[in-house]
N, C-alpha and C positions, 0 to 999 in steps of 0.2 A: 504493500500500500504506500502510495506517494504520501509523505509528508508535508502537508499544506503550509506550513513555516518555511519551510525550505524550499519549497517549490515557491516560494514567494519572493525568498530573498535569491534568488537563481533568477528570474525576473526580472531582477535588477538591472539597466543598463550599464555593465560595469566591462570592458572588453578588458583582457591582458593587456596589451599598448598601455593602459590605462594604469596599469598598476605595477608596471615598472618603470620604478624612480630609482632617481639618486639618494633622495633624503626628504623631509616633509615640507622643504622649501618647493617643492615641486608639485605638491599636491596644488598651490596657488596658482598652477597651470593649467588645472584638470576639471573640465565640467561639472564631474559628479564633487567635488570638494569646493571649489573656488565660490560661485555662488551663493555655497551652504555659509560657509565660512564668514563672506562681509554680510548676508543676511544678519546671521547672529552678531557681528560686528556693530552693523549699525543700530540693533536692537537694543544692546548693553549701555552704548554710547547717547539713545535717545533716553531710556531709562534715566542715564545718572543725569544727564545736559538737567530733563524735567525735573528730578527732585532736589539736585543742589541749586538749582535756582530759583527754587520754591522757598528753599531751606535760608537761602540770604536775604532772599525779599523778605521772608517773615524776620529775620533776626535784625534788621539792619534799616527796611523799610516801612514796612505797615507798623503800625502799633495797636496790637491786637490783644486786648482783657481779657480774651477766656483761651488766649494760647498764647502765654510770655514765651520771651525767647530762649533761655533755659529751657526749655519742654518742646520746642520746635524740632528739632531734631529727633528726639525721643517717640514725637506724638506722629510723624510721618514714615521714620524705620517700622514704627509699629504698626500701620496703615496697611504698609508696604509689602508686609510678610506675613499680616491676617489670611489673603488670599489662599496660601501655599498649606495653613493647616486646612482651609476650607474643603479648598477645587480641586487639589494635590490627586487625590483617588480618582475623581472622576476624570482629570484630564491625562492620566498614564491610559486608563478604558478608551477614551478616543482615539489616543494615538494606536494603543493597539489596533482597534477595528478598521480604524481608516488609512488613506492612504496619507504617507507623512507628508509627501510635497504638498497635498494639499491642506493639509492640517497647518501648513506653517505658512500658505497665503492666506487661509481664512484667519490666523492670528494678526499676519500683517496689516489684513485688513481693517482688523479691529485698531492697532495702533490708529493707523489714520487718521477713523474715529475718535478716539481715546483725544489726541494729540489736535485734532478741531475743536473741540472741548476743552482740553487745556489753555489752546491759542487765545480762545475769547475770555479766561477767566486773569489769563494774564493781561490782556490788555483793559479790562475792568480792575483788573486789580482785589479779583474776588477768590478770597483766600478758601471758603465753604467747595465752592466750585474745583479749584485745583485740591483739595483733601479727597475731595469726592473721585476726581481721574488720577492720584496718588493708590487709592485702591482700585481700580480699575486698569493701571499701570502692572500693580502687583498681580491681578487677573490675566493679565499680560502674557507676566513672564511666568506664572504658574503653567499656562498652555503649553509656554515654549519649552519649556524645561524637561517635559520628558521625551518628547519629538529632539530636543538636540542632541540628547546621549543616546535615545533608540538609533537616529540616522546614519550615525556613523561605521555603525556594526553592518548595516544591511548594504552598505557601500564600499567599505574598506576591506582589504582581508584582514587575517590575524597577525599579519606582521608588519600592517600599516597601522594599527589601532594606538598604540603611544603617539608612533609619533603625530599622526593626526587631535588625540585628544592634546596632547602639548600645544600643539598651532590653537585648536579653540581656547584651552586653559590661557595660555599666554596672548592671544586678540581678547576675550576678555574683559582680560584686566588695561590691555592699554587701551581700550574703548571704556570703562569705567574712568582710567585717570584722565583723557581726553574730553571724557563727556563734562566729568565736573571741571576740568578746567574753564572747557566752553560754558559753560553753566555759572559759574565765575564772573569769566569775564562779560558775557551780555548781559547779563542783568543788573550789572554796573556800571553800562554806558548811561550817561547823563540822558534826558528827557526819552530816549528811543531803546533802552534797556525790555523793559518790559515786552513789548512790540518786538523785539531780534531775538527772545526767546522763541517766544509764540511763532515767528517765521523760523526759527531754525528747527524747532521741534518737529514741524508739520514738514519740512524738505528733507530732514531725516529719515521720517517713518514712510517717506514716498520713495526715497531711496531706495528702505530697505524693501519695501514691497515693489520695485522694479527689478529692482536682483533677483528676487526670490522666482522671480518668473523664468529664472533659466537653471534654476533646482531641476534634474531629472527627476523619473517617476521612481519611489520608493515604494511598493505596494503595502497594503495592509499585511500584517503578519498575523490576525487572527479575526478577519472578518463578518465570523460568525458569530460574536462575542453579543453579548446580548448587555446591556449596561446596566447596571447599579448605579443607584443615584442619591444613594443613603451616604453621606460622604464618612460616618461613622464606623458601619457596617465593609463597608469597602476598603477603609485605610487598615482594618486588622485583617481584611482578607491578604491584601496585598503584604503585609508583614508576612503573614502565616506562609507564601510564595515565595518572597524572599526566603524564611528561614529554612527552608524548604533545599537548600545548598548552602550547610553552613560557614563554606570562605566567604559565599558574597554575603549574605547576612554580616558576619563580624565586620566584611568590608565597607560596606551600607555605614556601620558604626564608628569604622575608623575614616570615614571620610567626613561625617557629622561630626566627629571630633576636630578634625581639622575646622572646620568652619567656627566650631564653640572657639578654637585657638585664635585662627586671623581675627573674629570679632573683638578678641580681648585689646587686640593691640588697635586694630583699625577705632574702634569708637575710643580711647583714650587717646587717641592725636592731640587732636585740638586741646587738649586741657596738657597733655604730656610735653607739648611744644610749649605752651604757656609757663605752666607753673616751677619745670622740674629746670628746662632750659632755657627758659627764661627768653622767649622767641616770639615772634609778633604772626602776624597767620601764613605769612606769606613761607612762613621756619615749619608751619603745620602741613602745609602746602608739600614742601619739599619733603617732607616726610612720607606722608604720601605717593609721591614717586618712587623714591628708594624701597616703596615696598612692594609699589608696581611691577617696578624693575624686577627687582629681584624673582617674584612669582614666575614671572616671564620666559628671564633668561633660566629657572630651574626649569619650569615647563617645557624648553626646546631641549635644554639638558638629555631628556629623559630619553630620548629616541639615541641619543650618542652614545650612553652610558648603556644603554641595553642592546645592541646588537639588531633592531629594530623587532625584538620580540616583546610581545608583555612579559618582562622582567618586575617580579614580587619582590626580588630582593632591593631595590633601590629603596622601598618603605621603610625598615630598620634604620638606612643609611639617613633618610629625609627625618624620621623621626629625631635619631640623635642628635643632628646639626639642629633640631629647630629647639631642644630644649638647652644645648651648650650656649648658642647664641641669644638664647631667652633669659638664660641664669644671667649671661656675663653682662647683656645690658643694664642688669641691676647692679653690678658692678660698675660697668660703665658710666650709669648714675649718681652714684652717690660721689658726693666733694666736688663736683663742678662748680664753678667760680660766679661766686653770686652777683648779679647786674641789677643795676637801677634802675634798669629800663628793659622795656621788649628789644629784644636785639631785631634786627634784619638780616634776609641770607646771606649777606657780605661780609656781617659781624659773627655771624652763627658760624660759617665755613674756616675764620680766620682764625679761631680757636684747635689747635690738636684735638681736645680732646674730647670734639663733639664727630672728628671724623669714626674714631671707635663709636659713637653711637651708632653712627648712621651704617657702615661697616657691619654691625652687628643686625640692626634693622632687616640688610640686604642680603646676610647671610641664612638669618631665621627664616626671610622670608623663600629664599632661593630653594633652602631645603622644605618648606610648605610646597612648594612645585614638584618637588621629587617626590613627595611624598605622596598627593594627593593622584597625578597624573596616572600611576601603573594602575591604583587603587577603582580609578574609572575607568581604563582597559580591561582588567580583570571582570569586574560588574561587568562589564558591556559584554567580555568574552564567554560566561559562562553562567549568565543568563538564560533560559530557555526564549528565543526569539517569539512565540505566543505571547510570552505574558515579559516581555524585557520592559516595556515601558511602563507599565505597573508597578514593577521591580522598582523603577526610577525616582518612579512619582512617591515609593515609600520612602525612596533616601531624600527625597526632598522635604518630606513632610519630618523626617526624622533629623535634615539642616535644619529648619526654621525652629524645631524644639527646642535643639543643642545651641541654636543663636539667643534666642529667647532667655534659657539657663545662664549662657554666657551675660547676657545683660543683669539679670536678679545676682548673679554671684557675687558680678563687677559694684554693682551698688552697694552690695550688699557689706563687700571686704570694705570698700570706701567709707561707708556710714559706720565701719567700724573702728574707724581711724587709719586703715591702713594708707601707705605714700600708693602711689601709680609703682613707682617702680618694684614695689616690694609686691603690686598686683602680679608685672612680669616675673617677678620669681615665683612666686607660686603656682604662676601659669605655666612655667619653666618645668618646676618639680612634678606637677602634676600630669605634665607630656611625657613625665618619666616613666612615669608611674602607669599609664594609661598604655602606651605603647606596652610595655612588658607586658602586660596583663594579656593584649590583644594577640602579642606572639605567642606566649604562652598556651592560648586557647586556639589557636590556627600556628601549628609549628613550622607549615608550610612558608610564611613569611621568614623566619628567623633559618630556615633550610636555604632556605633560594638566594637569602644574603651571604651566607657563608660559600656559597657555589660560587657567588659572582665577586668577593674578593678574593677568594682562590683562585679565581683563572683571570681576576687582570692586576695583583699582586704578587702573588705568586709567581706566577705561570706565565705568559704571553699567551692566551690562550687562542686561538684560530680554527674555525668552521666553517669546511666546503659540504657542497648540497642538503645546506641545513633544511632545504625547500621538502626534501624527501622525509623530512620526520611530522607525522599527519599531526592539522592541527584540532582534527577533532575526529570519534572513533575510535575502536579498539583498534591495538596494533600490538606486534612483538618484538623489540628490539634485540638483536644479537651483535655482541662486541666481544675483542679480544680481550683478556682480561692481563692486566700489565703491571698496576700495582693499587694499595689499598684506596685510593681519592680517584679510583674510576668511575665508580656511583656519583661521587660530588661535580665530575666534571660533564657527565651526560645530564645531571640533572640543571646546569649551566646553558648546556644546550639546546635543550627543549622548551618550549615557550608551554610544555602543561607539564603536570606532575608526574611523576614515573614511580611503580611499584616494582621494585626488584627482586629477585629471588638470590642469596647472599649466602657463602657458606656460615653455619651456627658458628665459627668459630669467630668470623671478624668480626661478632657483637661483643667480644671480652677483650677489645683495642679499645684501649682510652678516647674520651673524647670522641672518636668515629664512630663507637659501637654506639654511643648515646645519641649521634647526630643520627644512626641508619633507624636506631629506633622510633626517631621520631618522627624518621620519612615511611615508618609501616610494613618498612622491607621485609621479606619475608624469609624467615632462615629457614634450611635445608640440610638434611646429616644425610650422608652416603645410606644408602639402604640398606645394605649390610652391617651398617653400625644401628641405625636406628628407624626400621621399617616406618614405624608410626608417624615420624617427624616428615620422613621421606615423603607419603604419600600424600599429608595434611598441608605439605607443603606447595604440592599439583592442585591439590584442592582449593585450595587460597588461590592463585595464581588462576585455575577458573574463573574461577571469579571475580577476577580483577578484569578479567576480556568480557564478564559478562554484563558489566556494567559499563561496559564501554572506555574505557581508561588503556594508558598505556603502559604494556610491563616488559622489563629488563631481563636478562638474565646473560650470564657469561657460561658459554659453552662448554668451553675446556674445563669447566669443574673448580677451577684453583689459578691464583696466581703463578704467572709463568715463571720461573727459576732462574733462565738464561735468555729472557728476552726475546724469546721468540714464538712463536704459532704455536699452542699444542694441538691435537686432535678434539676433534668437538664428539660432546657425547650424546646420548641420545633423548634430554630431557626435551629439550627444543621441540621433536617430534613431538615426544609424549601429551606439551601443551598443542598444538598444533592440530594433533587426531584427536582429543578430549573437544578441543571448542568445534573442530567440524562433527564432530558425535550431537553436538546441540544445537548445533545450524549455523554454528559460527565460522566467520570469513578474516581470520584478522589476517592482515597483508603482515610478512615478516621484514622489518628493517635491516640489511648488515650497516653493519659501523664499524670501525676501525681508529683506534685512538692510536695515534703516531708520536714517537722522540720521548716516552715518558720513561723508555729502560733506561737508567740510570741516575731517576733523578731518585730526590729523597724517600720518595711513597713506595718505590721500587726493589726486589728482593734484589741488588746489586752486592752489600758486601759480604764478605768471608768471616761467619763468626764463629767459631768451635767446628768448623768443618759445616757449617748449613749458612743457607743463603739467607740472609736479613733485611730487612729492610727497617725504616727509620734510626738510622745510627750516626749519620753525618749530617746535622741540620743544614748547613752549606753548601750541600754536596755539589752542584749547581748554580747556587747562589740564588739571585732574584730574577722573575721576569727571563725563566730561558721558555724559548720555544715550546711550547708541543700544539697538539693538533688532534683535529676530529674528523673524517672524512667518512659524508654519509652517501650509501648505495641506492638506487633504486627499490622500490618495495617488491618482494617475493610474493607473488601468489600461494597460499596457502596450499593448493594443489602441487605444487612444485619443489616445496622445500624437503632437501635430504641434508645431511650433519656434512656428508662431503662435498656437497655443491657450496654449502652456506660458507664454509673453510675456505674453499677457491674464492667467492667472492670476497670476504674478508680480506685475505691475504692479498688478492688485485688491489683492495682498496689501501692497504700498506705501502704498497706499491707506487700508488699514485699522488 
């Protein structure tokens, strides 16, 4: 039976031509991305233009009794993100059922609207009016929000998905700092301010809905879907879905934790620039930027640093950097040189030792980009495409929480005396604390970080026809086995998770045996030593292909001695006729990992007369060579232990 998700996202207009590139600067070439991309661009940027120049006028313009300027700010952010607990359920249910391109003109077209409405309240100068399309803005971006993370999955393949989420992650954000710049500056010009919103707003939202018009066709991915409108009932369905695969669930949580993080720092600007370093708005301003930036340049990061696959491990990496540079800016803060006055950015930069501020700012924020970017490939990747944008619409609704919390906290430590900066330390420790917690319960994050500073620390690590390792589906990989960090470096290579089958004995290796543990590997005793473990062992490994996952296993039994091929033995088959006994097709990968005899992890020296490995930490030094070279897939019907040998070995070879 055809599967109607797939037959849908197959639909796609998406040719090969299409999706080879160089890098995701390229994707800003391509039909199916380019469009999508300033769509959401000009969306972000019309968004911030309307509420920071909502937000000056009331502070600075009107003089309004039943909303001082203290609560301006407060009383629009809250406006702004009512929407997303509201509509959050029902608008992932639309995305699903319909088709996205047009879900995201029918949004467009509401801006418009929205943004006509706005025009005239600005140029009356009628602040009820613009509160009113401040919620209606938030209506908005509730539609958009799960249409921009389903589109990308149904467009990209799996080893365009960073780096494309990076390009949206990072446009973004410099369409937020643009829009409020613009937002700024027009509502500032003397008597024609008001009037250069209201026109800039409305040529915005015309923009983006003239782009949007050359968005290819996205089809519905679950058309049948019948809607729920209880937004109640629907927002604990949609969780119950999500948790329903518990990486993306934790991840759902570790991206909502991100947001409770940026809110901390973003909404204490303006009083952080004021009070702590002693800066006039334009010091607040700049702050601003540097955190822009920094999102940005981590967000394009993210595609370099992973090899252009969803790469888990760069999260641990993003997490640490964002609480080191979160503690140290409270160091950063405290003893700064007290001033008479609000300085300006000419006075602020001329200081040493507000460049450690701002330094650290760009750093916490750079690792927020790493950290959050894989976390939305992943969701995006291993989402079931039926229900992906449901999925969405719960991590949205599950942001707006975690932002909400981030504000009662923020008050909360403040009304308790605490400084701002002593806020970012506890926002610092508590990123500590939070991350661990989230590894801890998804080990597969703290696994795949350890893979990928092993192979670009360690190692120089290098992969030819990584295209042949599936990125979805059962499969069986077969490698030669060389020395003990073989498992850590395929698990490097593979953009999903791999279940191994591993002799019992390298679980009583330090350190290793605890890392295989917590990848699930499955240990194995020769059958003649231990029948029971032998066959419980095939059993497990069943059922690792029968859930569709991919599993490892090394041939020859045992690491090699003297660095070369042994004889492959007959487990390989055993899984192979066991899953076609149950109508299973897994294709078998060879692989070939190259240059590793000799280095540390390898049985290279001479110790009481037997081979050893681990005995010279040096042996090698840093960063030497090795290599992964992946074969073609085996049809299941074809594989024998002496053809799979020859292939291996060609791939040594080559």
């Amino acid at each position: 039976m055809t599967n109607p998700a797939a037959a849908a996202e197959a639909a796609t207009p998406v040719t090969h031509e299409e999706n080879a590139h160089a890098n995701q600067f390229a994707l800003l070439g391509q039909r199916r991305f380019a469009p999508f991309f300033w769509t959401q661009f000009a969306g972000a940027a019309n968004d911030n233009l309307f509420k920071f120049a909502f937000t000056v006028m009331v502070t600075y313009q009107l003089q309004l009794s039943w909303m001082p300027p203290s609560m301006a700010g407060l009383v629009i952010g809250a406006l702004f993100i009512l929407p997303f607990l509201l509509f959050s359920a029902t608008s992932g249910q639309l995305t699903d059922k319909f088709d996205k391109t047009k879900m995201i003109r029918f949004v467009k077209n509401l801006e418009i609207a929205i943004m006509l409405i706005a025009a005239w309240g600005f140029v009356t100068a009628n602040a009820v009016v613009l509160l009113g399309c401040v919620f209606l803005m938030g209506l908005h971006s509730t539609l958009f929000g799960p249409v921009k993370f389903a589109y990308l999955p149904q467009v990209l393949d799996a080893r365009e998905l960073t780096g494309g989420n990076g390009m949206v992650e990072m446009g973004t954000f410099v369409a937020i700092l643009l829009g409020q710049v613009a937002g700024g500056l027009l509502v500032a010009l003397p008597n024609v301010g008001h009037t250069s919103v209201a026109v800039g707003c409305v040529l915005l939202a015309l923009v983006g809905r003239g782009v949007a018009q050359a968005i290819p066709r996205a089809p519905a991915t679950d058309p049948g879907l019948v809607i729920n409108w209880n937004p109640i009932s629907e927002t604990w369905r949609n969780l119950k879905l999500a948790n329903e695969n518990v990486v993306v669930f934790r991840s759902l949580l570790g991206i909502s934790w991100m947001w409770f993080f940026g809110a901390v720092f973003l909404s204490q600007f303006p009083s952080f620039a004021k009070e702590v370093l002693h800066g006039d708005e334009q010091v607040a301003s700049l702050l601003l930027v540097v955190f822009s930036v920094g999102i940005g340049v981590g967000s394009l990061l993210c595609e370099t640093l992973s090899r252009r696959q969803v790469e888990i491990g760069l999260v641990p990496l993003g997490a640490i950097g964002m609480s080191v540079f979160a503690i140290d800016l409270y160091f950063a803060s405290r003893g700064l040189a007290p001033a008479t006055h609000d300085m300006g950015i000419g006075a602020f930069v001329h200081q040493a030792a507000h460049w450690r501020v701002m330094a650290d700012l760009a750093l916490l924020s750079l690792f927020a980009g790493l950290y959050s970017v894989p976390m939305y490939a992943l969701i995006q990747l291993r989402s079931q495409p039926t229900h992906r944008a449901r999925i969405i619409a719960a991590n949205n609704i599950l942001n707006a929480l975690f932002m909400i919390g981030s504000s009662v906290i923020a008050g909360a430590l403040l009304g308790a005396g605490f400084t701002i900066p002593q806020i970012f330390l506890f926002t610092g420790i508590a990123n500590a604390v939070v991350a661990f917690y989230i590894f801890m319960l998804v080990p597969e994050y703290l696994l795949r970080f350890v893979a990928w500073v092993l192979s670009r620390f360690v190692y120089r690590f290098g992969i030819k026809g990584e295209t042949h390792i599936p990125t979805e589906g059962a499969a069986v990989l077969v490698c030669n086995h060389v020395s003990f960090i073989d498992a850590v470096l395929l698990m490097a290579a593979s953009p999903r998770p791999i279940r191994f089958i591993m002799d019992h004995r390298i679980f009583k290796v330090p350190v290793l045996g605890w890392l295989f543990k917590l990848a699930k590997a499955i240990p194995i005793a020769p059958q003649k030593e231990d029948p029971a473990a032998y066959e419980a062992a095939f059993a497990k490994a069943l059922g690792v292909l029968r859930e569709g996952d991919l599993l490892a296993i090394f041939p020859e039994g045992a690491i090699t001695r003297d660095g070369t091929l042994q004889p492959f033995k007959g487990g390989v088959m055993k899984i192979v006729e066991s899953a076609r006994a149950e109508g299973l097709e897994p294709p078998v990968i060879p692989m070939a990992l190259t240059n590793l005899w000799g280095s540390y992890f390898s049985r290279i020296e001479l110790r009481g007369g037997e081979q050893v490995a681990m005995a010279k930490p040096f042996r090698r030094g840093f960063f030497s060579r090795v290599g992964l070279n992946v074969g073609a897939p085996v049809p299941p019907a074809e594989v024998q232990p002496d053809a799979l040998r020859q292939r291996v070995s060609a791939l040594l070879a080559s």
